[in-house]
C-alpha positions in Angstrom: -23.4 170.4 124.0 -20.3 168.2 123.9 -20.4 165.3 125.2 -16.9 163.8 126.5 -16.8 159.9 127.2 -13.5 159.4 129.0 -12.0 156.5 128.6 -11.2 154.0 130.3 -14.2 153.9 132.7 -16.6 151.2 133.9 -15.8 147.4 135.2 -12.6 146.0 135.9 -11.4 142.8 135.8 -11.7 141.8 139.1 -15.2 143.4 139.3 -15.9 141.1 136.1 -14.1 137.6 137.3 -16.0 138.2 140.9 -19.8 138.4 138.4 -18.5 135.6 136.4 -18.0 133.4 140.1 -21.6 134.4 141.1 -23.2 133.5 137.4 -20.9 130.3 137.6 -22.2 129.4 141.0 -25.6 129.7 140.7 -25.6 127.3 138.1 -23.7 124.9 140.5 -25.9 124.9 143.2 -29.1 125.0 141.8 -30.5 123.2 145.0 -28.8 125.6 147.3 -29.5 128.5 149.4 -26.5 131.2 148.3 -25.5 134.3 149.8 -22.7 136.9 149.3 -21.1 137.9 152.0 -21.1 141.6 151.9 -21.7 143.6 148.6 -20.0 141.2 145.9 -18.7 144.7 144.4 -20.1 147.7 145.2 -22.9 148.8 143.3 -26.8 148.1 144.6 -28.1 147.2 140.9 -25.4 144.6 140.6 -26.7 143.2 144.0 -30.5 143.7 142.8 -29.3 141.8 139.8 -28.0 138.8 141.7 -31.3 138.5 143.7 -32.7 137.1 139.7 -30.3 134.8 140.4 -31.6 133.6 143.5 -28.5 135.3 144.9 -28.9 136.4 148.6 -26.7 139.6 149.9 -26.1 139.7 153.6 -24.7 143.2 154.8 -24.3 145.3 157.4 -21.7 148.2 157.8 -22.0 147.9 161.6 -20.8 144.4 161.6 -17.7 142.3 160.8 -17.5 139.8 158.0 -17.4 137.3 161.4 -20.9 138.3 162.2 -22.4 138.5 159.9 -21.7 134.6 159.2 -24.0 133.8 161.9 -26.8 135.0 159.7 -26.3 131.9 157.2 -28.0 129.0 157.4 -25.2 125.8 157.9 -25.3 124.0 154.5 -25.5 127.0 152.4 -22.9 128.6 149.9 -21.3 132.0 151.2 -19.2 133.3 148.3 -16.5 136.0 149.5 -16.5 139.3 147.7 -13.9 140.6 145.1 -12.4 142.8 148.4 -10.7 140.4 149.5 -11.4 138.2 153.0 -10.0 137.2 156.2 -7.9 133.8 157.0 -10.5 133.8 160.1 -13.4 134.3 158.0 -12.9 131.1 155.8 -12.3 129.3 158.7 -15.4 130.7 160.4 -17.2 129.4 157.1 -15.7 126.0 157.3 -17.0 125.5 160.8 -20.1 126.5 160.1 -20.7 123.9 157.6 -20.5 126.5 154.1 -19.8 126.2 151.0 -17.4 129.0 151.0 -16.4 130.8 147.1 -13.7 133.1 146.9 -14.5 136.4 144.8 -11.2 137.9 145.8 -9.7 140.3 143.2 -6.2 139.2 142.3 -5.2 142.1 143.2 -6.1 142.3 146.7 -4.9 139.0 147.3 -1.4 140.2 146.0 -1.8 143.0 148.7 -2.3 140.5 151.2 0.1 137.9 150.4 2.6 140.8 150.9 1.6 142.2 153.9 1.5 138.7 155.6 5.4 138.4 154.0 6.4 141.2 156.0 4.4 140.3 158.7 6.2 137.3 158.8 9.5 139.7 158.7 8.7 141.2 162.1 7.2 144.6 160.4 4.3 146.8 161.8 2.0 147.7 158.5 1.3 150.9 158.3 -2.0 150.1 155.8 -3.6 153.4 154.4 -7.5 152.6 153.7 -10.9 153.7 154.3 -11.7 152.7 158.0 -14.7 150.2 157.7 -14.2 149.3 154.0 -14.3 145.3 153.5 -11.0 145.4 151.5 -9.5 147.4 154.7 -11.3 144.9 157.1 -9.4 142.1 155.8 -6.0 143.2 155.9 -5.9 144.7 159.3 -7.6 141.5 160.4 -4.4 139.8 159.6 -2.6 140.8 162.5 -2.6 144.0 165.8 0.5 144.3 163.8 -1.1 146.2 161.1 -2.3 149.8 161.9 -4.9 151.4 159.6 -4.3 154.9 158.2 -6.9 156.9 157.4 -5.1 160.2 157.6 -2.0 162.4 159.0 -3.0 162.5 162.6 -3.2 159.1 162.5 0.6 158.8 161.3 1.3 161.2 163.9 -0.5 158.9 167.3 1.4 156.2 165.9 4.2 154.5 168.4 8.1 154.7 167.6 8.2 151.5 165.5 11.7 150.5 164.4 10.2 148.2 161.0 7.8 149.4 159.4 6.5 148.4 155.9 3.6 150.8 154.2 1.1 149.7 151.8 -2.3 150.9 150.6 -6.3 149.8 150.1 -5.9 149.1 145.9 -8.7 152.0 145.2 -7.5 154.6 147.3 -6.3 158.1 145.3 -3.1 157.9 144.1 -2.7 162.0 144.8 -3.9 160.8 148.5 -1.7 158.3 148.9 1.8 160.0 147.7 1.0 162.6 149.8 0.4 160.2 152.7 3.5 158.2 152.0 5.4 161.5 152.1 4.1 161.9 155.9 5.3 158.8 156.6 8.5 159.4 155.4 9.1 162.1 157.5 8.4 160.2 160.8 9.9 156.9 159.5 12.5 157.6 157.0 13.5 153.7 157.3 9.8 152.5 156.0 9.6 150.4 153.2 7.2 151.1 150.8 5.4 149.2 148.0 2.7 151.4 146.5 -0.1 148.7 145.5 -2.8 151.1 143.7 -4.1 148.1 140.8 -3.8 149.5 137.3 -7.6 149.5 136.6 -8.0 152.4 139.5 -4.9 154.4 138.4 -5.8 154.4 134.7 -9.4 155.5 135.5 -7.6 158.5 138.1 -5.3 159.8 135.3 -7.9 160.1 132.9 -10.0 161.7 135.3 -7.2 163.8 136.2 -6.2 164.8 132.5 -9.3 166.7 131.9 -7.4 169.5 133.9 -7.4 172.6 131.3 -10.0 171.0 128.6 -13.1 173.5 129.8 -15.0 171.0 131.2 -18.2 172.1 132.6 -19.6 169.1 134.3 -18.5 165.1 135.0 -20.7 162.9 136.0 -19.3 160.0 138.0 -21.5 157.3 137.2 -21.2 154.7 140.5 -22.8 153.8 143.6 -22.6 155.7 147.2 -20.7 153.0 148.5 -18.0 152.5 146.0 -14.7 153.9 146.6 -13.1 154.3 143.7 -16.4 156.1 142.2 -15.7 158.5 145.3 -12.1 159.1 144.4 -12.7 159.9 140.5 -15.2 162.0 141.9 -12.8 164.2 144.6 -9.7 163.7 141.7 -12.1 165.9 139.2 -12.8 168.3 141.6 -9.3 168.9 142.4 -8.3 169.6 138.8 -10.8 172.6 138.9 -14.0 171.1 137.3 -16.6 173.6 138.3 -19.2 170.9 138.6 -19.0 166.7 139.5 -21.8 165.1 140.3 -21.7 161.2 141.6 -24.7 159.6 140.2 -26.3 156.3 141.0 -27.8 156.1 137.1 -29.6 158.7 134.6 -32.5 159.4 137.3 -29.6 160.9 139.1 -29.3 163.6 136.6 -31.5 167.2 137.3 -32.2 169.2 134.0 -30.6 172.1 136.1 -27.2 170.7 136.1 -26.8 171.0 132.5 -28.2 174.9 132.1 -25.4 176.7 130.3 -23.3 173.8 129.8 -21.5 173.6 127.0 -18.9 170.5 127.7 -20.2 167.6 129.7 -17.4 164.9 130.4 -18.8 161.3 131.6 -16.5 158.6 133.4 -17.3 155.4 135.3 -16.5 154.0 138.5 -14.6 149.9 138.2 -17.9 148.9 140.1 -20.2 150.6 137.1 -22.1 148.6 135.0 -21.6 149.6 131.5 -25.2 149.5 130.8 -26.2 152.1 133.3 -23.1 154.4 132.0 -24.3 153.7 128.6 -27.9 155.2 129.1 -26.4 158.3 130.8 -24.3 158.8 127.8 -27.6 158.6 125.8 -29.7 160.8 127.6 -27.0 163.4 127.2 -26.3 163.1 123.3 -30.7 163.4 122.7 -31.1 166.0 125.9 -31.9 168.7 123.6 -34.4 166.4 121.6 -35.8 164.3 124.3 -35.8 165.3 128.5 -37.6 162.3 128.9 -34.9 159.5 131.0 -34.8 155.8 129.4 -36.0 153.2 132.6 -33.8 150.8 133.6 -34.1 146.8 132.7 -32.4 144.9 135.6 -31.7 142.3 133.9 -29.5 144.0 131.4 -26.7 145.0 134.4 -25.2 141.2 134.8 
């Protein structure tokens, strides 16, 4: 069986600089209570990972960043995740007497420093996300100015606006959000459009995407249920034709039946992945003829 790593996969540097905050701060504050406000990136043994640290998460997809505040205790470090956070959430922290740590990816905060810009210029955003995603939560906190896309029909509901700027969510598809973009056009063919995709995700999509026409058999999308960009390799693979893509959380996602007849197995990595966990799939799949048996997983080697 062939085994394909593509390449590049795995962390990004945003997912790396908002680990390297939460190592840092723990060493800071050895005396403190410390929470992350949200999944620091998106991927459960990351968080598990943290908790070694001494490193509380505080979640919940029901509830606002706002909210879910309330559930930290005053005195205690909060630190903000790499997606980016509201100008009313660091206030919020500031009043509740925290210790508030910014995560944000530089590239989100480039996203936001220009949507506020335009805001500023008297345009209505027109911000294509995932409805509910933190990244998307932050933006379209920024102002009733800015109007989350999700898909066409929402382009279509929209009002007559006579400015309108258009951005995107940084980990969205990039075949989504031309298409998207092209929509827009059509109903505002004034729009101005800045296309802020960051580099990590669109490298990791074209790779994904130039496995059309090599016979691959199966990809496995190594990355957790609740990261995007994991989601996006996965749907980008199955629109170049790949018979099979499977999202897995780690090796234990991987059934002996998936790989029955295979002859080319391609493996890629959400920017959320641990390199660890992509490393032991990798392994299992170079011995699976010698060895069925799955390595466990050490914890502590994810940070």
């Amino acid at each position: 069986m062939e085994i394909i790593k593509v390449a590049p996969r795995g962390y990004c540097k945003g997912v790396i600089h908002a680990i390297s905050i939460a190592k840092q701060t723990a060493k800071e504050y050895p005396d403190k209570d410390i929470y992350v406000l949200g999944m620091l990136v998106h991927n459960r043994y990351v968080m598990e990972a943290l908790k070694l640290l001494g490193i509380k998460t505080i979640d919940d997809k029901n509830s606002t960043r706002i909210k879910l505040l309330e559930k930290i205790p005053s005195g205690s470090v909060v630190i903000f995740t790499a997606h980016g956070v509201a100008p009313q959430v660091k206030t919020e922290a500031q009043k509740r007497g925290l210790i508030a740590i910014d995560a944000s990816c530089c590239d989100v905060v480039k996203t936001q420093n220009i949507v506020k810009s335009h805001l500023e210029n008297g345009y209505e955003i027109l911000y294509i996300g995932k409805k509910n995603h933190p990244e998307a939560e932050a933006i379209c906190a920024l102002s009733s100015h800015v109007h989350l896309i999700c898909n066409k029909q929402d382009i279509v509901d929209l009002k007559d606006f006579k400015k309108v700027f258009v951005t995107n969510q940084t980990t969205m598809s990039m075949f989504d959000i031309s298409e998207l973009f092209e929509c827009i056009n059509e109903h505002y063919p004034n729009a101005i459009f800045s296309e802020e995709i960051c580099n990590a995700t669109r490298i990791r999509q074209q790779a994904v995407a130039d496995l059309k026409g090599q016979n691959i058999d199966v990809l496995f999308v190594v990355g957790d249920k609740h990261s995007n960009n994991s989601t996006r390799l996965a749907q980008i693979a199955l629109q170049q034709n790949i018979p099979h893509v499977y999202r897995i959380d780690d090796v234990n996602d991987i059934h002996e039946d998936y790989l029955k007849g295979v002859n080319k197995v391609a493996v890629t990595a959400g920017a959320s992945t641990p390199t660890y966990l992509t490393s032991q799939v990798i392994s299992y799949l170079l011995n699976f003829d010698k060895e069925k048996q799955k390595p466990a997983i050490d914890i502590t080697k994810v940070l």
